[in-house]
C-alpha positions in Angstrom: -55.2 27.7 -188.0 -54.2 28.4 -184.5 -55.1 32.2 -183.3 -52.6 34.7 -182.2 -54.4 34.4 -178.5 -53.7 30.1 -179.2 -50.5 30.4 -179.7 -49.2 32.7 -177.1 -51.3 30.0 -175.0 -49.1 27.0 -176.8 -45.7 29.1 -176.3 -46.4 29.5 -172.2 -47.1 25.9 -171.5 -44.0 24.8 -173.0 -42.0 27.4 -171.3 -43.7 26.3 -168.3 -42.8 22.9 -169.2 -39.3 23.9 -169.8 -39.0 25.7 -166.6 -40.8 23.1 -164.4 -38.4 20.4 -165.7 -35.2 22.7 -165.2 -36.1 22.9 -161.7 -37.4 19.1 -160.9 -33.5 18.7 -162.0 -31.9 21.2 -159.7 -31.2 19.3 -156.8 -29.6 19.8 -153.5 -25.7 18.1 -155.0 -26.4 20.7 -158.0 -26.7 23.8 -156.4 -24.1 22.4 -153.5 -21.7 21.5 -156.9 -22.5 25.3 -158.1 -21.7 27.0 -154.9 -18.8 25.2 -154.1 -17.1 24.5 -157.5 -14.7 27.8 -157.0 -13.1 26.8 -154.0 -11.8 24.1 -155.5 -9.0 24.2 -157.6 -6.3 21.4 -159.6 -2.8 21.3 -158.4 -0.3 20.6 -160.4 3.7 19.8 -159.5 7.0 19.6 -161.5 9.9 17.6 -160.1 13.3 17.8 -161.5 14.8 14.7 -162.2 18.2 12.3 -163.1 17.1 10.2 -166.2 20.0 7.7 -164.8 20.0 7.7 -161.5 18.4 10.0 -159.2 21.4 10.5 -157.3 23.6 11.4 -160.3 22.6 14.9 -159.3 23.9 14.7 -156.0 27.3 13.2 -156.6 27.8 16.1 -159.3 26.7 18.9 -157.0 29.0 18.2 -154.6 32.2 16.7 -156.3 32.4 18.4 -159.7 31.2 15.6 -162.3 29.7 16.2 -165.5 25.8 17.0 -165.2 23.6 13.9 -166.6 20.3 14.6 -168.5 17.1 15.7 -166.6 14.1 15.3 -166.9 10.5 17.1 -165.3 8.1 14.8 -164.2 4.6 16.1 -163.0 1.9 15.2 -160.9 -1.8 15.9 -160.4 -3.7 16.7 -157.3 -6.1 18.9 -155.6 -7.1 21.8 -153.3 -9.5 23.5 -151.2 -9.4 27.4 -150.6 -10.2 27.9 -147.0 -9.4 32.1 -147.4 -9.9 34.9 -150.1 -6.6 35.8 -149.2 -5.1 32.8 -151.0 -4.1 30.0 -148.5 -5.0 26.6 -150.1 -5.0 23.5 -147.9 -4.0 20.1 -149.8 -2.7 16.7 -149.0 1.4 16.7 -147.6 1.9 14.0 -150.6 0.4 16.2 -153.2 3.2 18.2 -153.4 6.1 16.4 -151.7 9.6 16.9 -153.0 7.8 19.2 -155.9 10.1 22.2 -157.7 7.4 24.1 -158.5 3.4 24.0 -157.2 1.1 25.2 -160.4 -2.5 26.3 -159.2 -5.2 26.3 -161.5 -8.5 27.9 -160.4 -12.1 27.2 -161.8 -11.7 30.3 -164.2 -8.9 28.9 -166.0 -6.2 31.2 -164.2 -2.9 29.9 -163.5 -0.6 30.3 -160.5 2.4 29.5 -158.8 1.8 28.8 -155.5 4.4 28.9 -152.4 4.4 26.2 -150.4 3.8 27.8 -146.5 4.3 24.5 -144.7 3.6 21.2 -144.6 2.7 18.1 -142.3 3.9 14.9 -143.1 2.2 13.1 -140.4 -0.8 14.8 -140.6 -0.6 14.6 -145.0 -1.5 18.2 -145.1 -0.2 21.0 -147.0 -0.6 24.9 -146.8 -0.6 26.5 -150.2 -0.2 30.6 -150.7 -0.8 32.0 -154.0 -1.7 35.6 -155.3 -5.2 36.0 -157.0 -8.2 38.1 -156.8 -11.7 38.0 -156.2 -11.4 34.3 -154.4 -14.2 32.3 -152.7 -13.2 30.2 -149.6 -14.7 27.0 -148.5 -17.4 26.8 -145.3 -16.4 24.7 -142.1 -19.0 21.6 -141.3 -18.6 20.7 -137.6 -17.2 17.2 -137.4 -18.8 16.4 -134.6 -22.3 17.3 -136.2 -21.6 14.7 -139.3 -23.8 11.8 -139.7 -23.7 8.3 -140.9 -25.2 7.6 -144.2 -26.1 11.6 -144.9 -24.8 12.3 -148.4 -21.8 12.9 -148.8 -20.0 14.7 -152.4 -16.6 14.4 -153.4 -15.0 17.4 -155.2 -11.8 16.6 -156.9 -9.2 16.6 -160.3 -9.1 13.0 -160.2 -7.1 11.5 -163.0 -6.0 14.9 -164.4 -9.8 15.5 -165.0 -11.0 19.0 -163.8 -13.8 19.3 -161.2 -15.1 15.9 -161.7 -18.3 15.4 -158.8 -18.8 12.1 -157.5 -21.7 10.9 -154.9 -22.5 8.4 -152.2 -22.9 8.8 -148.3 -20.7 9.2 -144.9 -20.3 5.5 -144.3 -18.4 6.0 -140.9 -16.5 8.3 -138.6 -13.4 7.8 -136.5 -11.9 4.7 -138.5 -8.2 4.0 -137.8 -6.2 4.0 -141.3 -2.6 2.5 -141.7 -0.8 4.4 -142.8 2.7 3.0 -144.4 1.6 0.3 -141.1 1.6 2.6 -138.9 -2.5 4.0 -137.4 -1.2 7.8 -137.4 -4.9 8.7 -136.3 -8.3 7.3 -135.7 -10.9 9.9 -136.7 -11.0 8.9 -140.5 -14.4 10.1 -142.2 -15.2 7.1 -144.5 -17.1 7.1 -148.2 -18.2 5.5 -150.5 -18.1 8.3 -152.7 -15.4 7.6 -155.6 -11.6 8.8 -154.3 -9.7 8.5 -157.6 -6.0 9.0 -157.8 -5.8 13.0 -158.6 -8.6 13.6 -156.1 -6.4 13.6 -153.3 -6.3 17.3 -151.1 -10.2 17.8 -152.8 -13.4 18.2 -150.9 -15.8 15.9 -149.0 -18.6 17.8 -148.7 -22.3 17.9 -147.1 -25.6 18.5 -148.9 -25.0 22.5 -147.0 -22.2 22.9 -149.2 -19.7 22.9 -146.1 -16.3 21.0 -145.8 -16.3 17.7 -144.0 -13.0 16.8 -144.9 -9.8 16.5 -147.5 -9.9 13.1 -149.6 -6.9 12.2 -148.6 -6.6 7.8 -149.3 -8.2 5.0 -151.0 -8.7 1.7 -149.7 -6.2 -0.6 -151.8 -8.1 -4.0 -150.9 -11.7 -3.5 -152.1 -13.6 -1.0 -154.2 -15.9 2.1 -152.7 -13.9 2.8 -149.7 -12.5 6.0 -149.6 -11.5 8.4 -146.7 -11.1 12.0 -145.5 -9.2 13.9 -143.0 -11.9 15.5 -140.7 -12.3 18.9 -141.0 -11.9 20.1 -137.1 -8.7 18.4 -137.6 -7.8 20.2 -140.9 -8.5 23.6 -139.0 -6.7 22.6 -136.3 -3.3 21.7 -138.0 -3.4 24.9 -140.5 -3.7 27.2 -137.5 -0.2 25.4 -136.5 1.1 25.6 -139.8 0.7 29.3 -140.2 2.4 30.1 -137.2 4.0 33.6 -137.8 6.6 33.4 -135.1 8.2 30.5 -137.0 7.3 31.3 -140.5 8.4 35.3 -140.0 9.8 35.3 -136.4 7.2 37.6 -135.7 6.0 37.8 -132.3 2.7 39.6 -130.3 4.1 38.1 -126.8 0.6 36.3 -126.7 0.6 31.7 -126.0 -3.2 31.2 -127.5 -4.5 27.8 -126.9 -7.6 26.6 -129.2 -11.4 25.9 -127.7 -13.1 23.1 -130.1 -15.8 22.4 -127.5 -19.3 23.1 -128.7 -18.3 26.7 -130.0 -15.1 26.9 -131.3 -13.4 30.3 -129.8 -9.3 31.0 -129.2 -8.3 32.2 -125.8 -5.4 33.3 -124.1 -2.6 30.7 -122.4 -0.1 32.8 -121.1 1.2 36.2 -121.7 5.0 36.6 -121.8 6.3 39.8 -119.6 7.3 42.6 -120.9 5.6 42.1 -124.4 3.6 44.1 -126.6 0.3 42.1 -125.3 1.8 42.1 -121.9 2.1 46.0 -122.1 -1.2 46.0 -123.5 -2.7 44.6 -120.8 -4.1 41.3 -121.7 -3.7 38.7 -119.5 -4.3 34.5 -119.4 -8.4 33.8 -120.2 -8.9 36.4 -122.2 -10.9 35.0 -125.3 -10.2 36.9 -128.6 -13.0 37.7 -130.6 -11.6 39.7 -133.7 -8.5 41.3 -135.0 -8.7 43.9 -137.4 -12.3 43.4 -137.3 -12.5 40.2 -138.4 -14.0 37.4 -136.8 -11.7 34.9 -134.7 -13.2 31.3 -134.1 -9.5 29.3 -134.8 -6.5 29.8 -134.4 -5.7 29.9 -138.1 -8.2 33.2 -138.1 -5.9 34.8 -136.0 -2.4 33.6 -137.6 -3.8 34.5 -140.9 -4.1 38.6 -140.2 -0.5 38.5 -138.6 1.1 36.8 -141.1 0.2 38.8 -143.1 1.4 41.9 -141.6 4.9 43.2 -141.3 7.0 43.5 -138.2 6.9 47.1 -136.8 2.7 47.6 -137.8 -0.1 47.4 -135.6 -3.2 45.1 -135.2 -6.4 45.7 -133.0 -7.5 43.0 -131.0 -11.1 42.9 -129.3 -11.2 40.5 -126.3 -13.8 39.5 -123.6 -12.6 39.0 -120.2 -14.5 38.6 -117.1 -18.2 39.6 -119.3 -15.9 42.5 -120.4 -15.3 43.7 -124.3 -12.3 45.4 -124.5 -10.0 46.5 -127.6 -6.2 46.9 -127.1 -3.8 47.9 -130.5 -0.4 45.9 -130.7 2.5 46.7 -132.5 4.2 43.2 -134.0 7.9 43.1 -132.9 10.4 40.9 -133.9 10.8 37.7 -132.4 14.5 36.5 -131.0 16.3 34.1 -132.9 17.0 30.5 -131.9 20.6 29.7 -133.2 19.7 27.1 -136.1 22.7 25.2 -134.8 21.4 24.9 -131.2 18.3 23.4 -132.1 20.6 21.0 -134.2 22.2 20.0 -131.8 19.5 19.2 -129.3 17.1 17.8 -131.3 19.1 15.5 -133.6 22.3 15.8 -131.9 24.9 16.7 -134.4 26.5 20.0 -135.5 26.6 20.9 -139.3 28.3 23.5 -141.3 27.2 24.6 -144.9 29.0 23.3 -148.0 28.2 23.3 -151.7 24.6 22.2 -152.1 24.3 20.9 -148.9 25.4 20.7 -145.3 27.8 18.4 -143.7 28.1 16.9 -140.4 30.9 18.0 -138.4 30.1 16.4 -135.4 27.9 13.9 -133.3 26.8 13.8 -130.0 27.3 10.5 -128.5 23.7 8.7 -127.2 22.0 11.0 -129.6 19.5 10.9 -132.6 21.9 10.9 -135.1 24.4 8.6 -133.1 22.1 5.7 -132.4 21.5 5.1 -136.7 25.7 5.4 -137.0 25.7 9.0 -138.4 29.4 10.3 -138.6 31.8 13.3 -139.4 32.4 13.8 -142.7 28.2 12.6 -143.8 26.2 14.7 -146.1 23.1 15.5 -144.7 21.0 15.4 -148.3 17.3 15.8 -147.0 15.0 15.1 -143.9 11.3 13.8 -144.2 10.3 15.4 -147.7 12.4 18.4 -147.6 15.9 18.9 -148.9 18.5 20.3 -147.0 20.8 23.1 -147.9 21.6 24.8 -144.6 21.1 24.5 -140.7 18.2 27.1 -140.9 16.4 24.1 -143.3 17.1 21.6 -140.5 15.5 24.1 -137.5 12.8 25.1 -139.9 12.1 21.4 -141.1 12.1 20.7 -137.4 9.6 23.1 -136.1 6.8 20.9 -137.3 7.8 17.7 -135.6 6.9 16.4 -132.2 9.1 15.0 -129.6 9.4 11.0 -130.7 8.6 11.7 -134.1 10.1 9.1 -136.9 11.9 11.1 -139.9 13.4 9.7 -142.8 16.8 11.1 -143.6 18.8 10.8 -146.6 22.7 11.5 -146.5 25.9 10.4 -148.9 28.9 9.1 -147.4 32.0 8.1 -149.7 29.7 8.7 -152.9 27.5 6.0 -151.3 23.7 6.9 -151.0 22.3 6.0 -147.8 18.9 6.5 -145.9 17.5 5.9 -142.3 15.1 6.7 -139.1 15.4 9.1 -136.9 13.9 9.6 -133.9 14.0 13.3 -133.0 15.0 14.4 -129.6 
């Protein structure tokens, strides 16, 4: 028979055991799959519709006919929290042309999400939603990734939620066609499974920081995936949520963006008479917080002011000339571009609003519209990814594309559906 002292003995060298095996198992992907696993979170988007035709819809909204059958369709995707405060960043096509954007965090908790704004060229997304007690993702410096260090792949791929898969960084800066076209040329590449449903999730390092957004898989052979870098994600969400577009806010402040060696945002140009103008900050300044928070992007920065209300004040702390200074500003509101204006220059027609839509009332000759045979009487139906419903859609849509940018527009003419390529003024 085995002594009391025995046994104790016998019970501590399996828990030992136990313990020594638990840990042996804990690897670096574990703990980088623990730590990270909140941040991540499965979208899911409803579309409505036309069993029959999906331009049934359009024919009846606009001339009276008897409404077909719908139906919802849904797709699956992913996201990455990059603040507590609730902006998500996913892929452009996640969430293209969706009705409603369902968010479902690692908890089990459900929201809808507003859609902030999105980058077709770029195939990223800005996601809002409402929730407590969030954990945002950690920035890796793209130009600090290296070839063949693991890399992990966070996702909802096929519907199925937080699925992990492994491999390494096979290369940086690879060109990718997109639709024919090589939009960019600083593709992270992996062979780290990108399934359908992973796109908009995480490529991470073994430090549990973002390298980029799974964003395409590489039709003609197996194990190649690819990511948007992440300097370029921060980059285009700091454009994105621009608050003097988004809320026609305004500070009176240009920033530009520094992404060499430290990243840091510094002051362009100051317009006269401003509230940064009165303040007395001038072009170099670099901002260093606002509200006490840290400012390394320009999406820190957006982030506070949007979301603020025009008439309240922000503190700003600057460096100028081996100076710290702090200045308040009061957010004013920022003068209004006539939507029709912008129209006009950059796609060269004028519209006026009709039932469920807006139609063209006239075309400038030699302009966008003009050279693809737009006329009087068209119905502008949607541009890119968005649908149209008024000239303010148009200038909004059109704040986020570049001069000699290729659009898609769709438009109905004598009940005819008809679609083309604009290239924007």
């Amino acid at each position: 028979m085995f002594s009391k002292e025995k046994f104790l003995l016998f019970c501590l060298v399996v828990f030992c055991c136990v313990t020594t095996a638990q840990i042996s198992r804990r690897t670096a992907i574990v703990e980088v799959v623990e730590e990270v696993s909140p941040c991540i979170v499965n979208i899911s988007t409803e579309r409505v519709v036309r069993r029959s035709s999906p331009f049934d819809d359009v024919f009846e909204e606009f001339f009276g006919r008897y409404q077909p059958r719908v139906q919802k369709t849904n797709s699956l995707g992913s996201g990455v929290i990059v603040d507590k405060s609730g902006f998500i960043v996913t892929n452009a096509h996640v969430i293209q042309r969706a009705s409603q954007i369902s968010v479902a965090l690692g908890n089990k908790q459900t929201y809808i999400a507003n859609l902030v704004a999105a980058d077709e060229k770029n195939d990223l997304a800005l996601l809002k939603i409402d929730a407590p007690a969030l954990k945002a993702i950690s920035w890796a410096d793209s130009q600090d990734v290296m070839i063949g260090e693991t890399a992990i792949a966070l996702g909802n791929p096929f519907g199925l939620e937080s699925s992990v898969t492994t491999g390494v960084i096979s290369a940086k800066n690879r060109p990718l066609a997109i639709q024919g076209k090589v939009n960019f040329s600083d593709f992270v590449q992996t062979d780290a499974a990108i399934n359908p449903g992973n796109s908009g999730g995480a490529l991470l390092n073994v430090h549990a920081q973002l390298v980029g957004i799974n964003t395409a898989i590489y039709a003609q052979g197996q194990g190649l995936g690819f990511a948007i870098p992440a300097d370029r994600v921060r980059k285009v969400i700091g454009k994105l949520l621009n608050y003097e577009k988004l809320k026609e806010q305004t500070l009176g402040l240009k920033l530009a963006q520094n992404t060499r060696g430290k990243w840091s945002v510094y002051v362009k140009s100051v317009v006269r008479n401003s509230p940064a103008f009165e303040a007395g900050l001038s072009a170099g300044s670099v901002i260093t917080r606002i509200d006490n928070q840290i400012v390394r992007s320009m999406f820190d920065f957006n982030k506070i002011v949007y979301m603020k209300n025009i008439g309240e004040r922000i503190r700003i702390r600057f460096e100028k000339n081996g100076e710290v200074q702090s200045v308040y500003l009061k957010i004013s509101r920022r003068k209004q571009v006539v939507s029709n204006t912008v129209v006009w220059k950059r796609l060269g027609v004028d519209v006026k609003k009709i039932r469920g839509g807006v139609m063209v009332t006239k075309v400038r000759r030699g302009g966008a519209a003009s050279r693809i045979n737009v006329f009087p009487g068209d119905i502008i139906l949607s541009l890119g990814q968005f649908r149209i419903r008024s000239a303010k859609d148009m200038t909004n849509f059109l704040k986020y594309v570049d001069y000699g940018d290729v659009v898609s527009i769709i438009l109905v003419r004598d009940n005819n559906h008809l679609g083309g390529k604009l290239v924007v003024e």
